[in-house]
N, C-alpha and C positions, 0 to 999 in steps of 0.2 A: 277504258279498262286499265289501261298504263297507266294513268295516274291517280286509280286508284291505290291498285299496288304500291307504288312509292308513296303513299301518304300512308298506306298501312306497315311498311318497312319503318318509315319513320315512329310513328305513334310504339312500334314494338321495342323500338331502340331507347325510345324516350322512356319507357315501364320501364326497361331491365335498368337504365340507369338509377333512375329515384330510387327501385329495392335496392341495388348497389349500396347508394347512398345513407338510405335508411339501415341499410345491417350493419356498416361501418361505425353509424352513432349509437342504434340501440347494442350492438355487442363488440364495444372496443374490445383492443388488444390487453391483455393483461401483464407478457412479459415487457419487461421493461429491462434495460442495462446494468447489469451488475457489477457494483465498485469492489475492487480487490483493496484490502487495505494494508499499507504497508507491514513488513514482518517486524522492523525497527525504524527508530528515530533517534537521528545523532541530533544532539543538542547543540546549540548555536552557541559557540566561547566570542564573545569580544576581546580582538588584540588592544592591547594599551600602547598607545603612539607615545612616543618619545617627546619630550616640549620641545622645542625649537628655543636655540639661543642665539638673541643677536650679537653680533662679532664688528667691531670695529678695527677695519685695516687701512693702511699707510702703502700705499701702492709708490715705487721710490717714481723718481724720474724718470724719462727715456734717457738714456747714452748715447753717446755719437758713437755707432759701428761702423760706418764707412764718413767719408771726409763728405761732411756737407748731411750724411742723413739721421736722422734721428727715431730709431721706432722702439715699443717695448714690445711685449708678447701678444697683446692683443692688438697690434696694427703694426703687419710685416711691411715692411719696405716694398716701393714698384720695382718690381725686375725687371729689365729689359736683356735682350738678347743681342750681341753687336753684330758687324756684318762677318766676325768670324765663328760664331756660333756657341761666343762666350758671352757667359751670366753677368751683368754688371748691375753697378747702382745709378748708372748713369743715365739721363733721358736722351731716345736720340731726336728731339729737339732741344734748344738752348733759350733761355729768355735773356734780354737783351735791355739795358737801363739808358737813359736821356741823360743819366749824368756821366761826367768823364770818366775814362775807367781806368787812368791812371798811368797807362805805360802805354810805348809803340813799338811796333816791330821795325825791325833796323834792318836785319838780314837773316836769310836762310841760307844754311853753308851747307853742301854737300864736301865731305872729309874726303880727301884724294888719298887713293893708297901709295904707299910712300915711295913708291916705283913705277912710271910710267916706260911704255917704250913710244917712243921716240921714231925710229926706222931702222936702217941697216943700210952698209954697203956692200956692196956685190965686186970682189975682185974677178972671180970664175964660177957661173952660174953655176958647174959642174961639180963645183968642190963646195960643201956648204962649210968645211972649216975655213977655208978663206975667206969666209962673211966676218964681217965688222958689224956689231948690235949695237945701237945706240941708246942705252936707257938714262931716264933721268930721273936723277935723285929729287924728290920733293922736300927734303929736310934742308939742305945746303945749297939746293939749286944746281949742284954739277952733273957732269952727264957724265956718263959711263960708256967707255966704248971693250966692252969684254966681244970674244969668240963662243962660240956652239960647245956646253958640256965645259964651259971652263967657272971659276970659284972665284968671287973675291970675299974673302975675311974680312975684311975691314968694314964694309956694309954685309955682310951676315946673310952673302946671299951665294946660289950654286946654279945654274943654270941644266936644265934636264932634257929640252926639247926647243926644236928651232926648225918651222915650216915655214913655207908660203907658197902661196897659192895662187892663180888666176883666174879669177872669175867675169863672166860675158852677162850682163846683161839682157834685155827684149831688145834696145837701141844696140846692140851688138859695142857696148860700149867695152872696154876691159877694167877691170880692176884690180886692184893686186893688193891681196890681204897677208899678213905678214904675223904669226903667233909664234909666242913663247914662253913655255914652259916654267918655272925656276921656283926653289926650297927658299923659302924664306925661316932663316932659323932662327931670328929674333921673336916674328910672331909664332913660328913652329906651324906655320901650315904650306902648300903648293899653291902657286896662285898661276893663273893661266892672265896672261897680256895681250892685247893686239895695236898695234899701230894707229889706227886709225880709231878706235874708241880708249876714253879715259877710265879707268876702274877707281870705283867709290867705293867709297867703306859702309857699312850697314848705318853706321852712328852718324845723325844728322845736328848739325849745332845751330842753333835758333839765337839769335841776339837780338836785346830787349835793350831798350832808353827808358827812366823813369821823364812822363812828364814833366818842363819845368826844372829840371835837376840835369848834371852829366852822368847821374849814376846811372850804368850798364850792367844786364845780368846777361850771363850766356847759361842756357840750358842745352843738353843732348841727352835728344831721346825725347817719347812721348812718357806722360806721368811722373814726369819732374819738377822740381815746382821751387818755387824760393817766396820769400816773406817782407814786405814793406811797412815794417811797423808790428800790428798783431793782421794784416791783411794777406793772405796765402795766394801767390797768382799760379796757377796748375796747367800744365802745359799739355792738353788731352790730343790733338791730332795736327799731321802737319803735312800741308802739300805743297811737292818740291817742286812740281811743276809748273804751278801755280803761284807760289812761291805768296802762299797766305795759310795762317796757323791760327787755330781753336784755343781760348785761355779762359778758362774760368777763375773768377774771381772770388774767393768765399774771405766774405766779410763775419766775423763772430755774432751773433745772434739776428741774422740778417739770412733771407735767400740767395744761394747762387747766383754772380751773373757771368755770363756766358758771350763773350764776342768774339769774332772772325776777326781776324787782324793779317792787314795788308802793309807793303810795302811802298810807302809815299816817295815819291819825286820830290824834290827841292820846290819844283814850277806846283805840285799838286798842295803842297804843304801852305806856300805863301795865296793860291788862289783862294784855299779855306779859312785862311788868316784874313784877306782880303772881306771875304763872305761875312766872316762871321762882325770882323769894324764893319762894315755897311747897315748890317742887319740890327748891328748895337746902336749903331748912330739915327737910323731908321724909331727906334723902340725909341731913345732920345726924342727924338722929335716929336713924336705921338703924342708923349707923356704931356707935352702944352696943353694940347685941346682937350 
């Protein structure tokens, strides 16, 4: 009885679809989508382009704006940033050539200021005008023996302060530092002395041999430079410590070259003389076979 029912549910479902079906195609729908048609129509203008003309231009040269670079508008120079936080044109690497570069370093002068002290004596530890100051003059080489707060005119100097001090040590060792004060009216500034260290001047003087030749240049200061010919050697950094200086070379239509230059010993100079006859005489020999 149950499955009849469900085949008679089915067979009812299966009618209602087919008339479905059939009413759909015997009486379609008649409304159909109605088009609105526009109220107006703007007319389509063609713009008339312009002709293009070709232009023949003469772009000049690049110019040298810093020493050694060369850019125009369209290829800016490399900046680089130095270790003080200024803009340069410089790389901070150097390239370096196989061939000679033409000069040696000779020496690095640290400038003495033109008054050292020396020491003092002690009449009455009690009384510091009874102290005797011994400074020495770097210009003439004499020593100066002046008092605490006193003048001398003739070197252009006035004396303003006059300590010392005793200081201990971890090894409970003692030492005795000795400072002083004094107007320098020649350079027009105060300079503070001690005894036991020498005061330098800012201005360091670098001296150069050319290769080959006795000619000698002295420069002071960094970005100074002198000329061998039409060849420019540029004095870019100098360590005093070290006592070896950075020189770039700018040859005229030619790259930068860039070498570190040290200070040879007599014995290091002849062993590379030595080296380089060996090595020559060696290339001699070869050249048989």
């Amino acid at each position: 009885m149950k499955e009849l029912n469900e085949k008679l549910i089915i067979a009812i479902a299966g009618v209602l679809l087919l008339a479905g079906l059939a009413f759909y195609v015997l009486f379609p729908s008649e409304k159909s989508p109605m088009t609105e048609e526009p109220t107006s129509v703007k007319a389509y203008d063609s713009i008339a382009l312009p002709t293009s003309v070709t232009v023949n231009a003469d772009w000049p040269e690049a110019q040298e704006q810093a020493k050694g670079e060369l850019y125009d508008l369209f290829t800016p120079p490399e900046i680089y940033v130095n270790s003080r936080g200024e803009f340069v044109f410089r790389t901070p690497y150097f390239v370096s050539s196989d061939d000679p570069f033409g000069i040696e370093l000779v020496d690095v002068v640290r400038n003495p200021y033109r008054f050292q002290l020396d020491g003092f004596v002690e009449e009455d530890r009690s009384d510091s005008s009874k102290t005797t100051i011994l400074i020495h003059s770097v210009a003439d080489g004499r020593s100066l023996r002046m008092s605490p707060q006193s003048t001398n005119e003739e070197y252009g100097i006035e004396l303003l302060d006059w300590s010392v001090s005793t200081n201990s040590d971890l090894d409970e060792n003692t030492r005795v530092v000795a400072r002083l004060k004094l107007r320098d009216s020649i350079t027009n500034r105060i300079v503070n002395l001690r005894h036991d260290q020498n005061l330098y001047e800012e201005k360091i003087s670098v001296l150069f041999a050319v290769e080959g030749t006795n000619e000698q240049y002295i420069l002071d200061g960094v970005n100074t430079s002198f000329f061998i010919d039409d060849i420019e050697y540029r004095l870019d950094a100098i360590d005093v410590e070290n006592q070896t200086v950075l020189v770039t070379k700018l040859i005229p239509d030619n790259d930068p070259i860039t070498e570190l230059l040290l200070i040879q010993s007599p014995e290091e100079a002849s062993e590379e003389e030595m080296d380089t006859d060996s090595s020559s005489f060696e290339d001699a020999f070869d050249s048989f076979f």
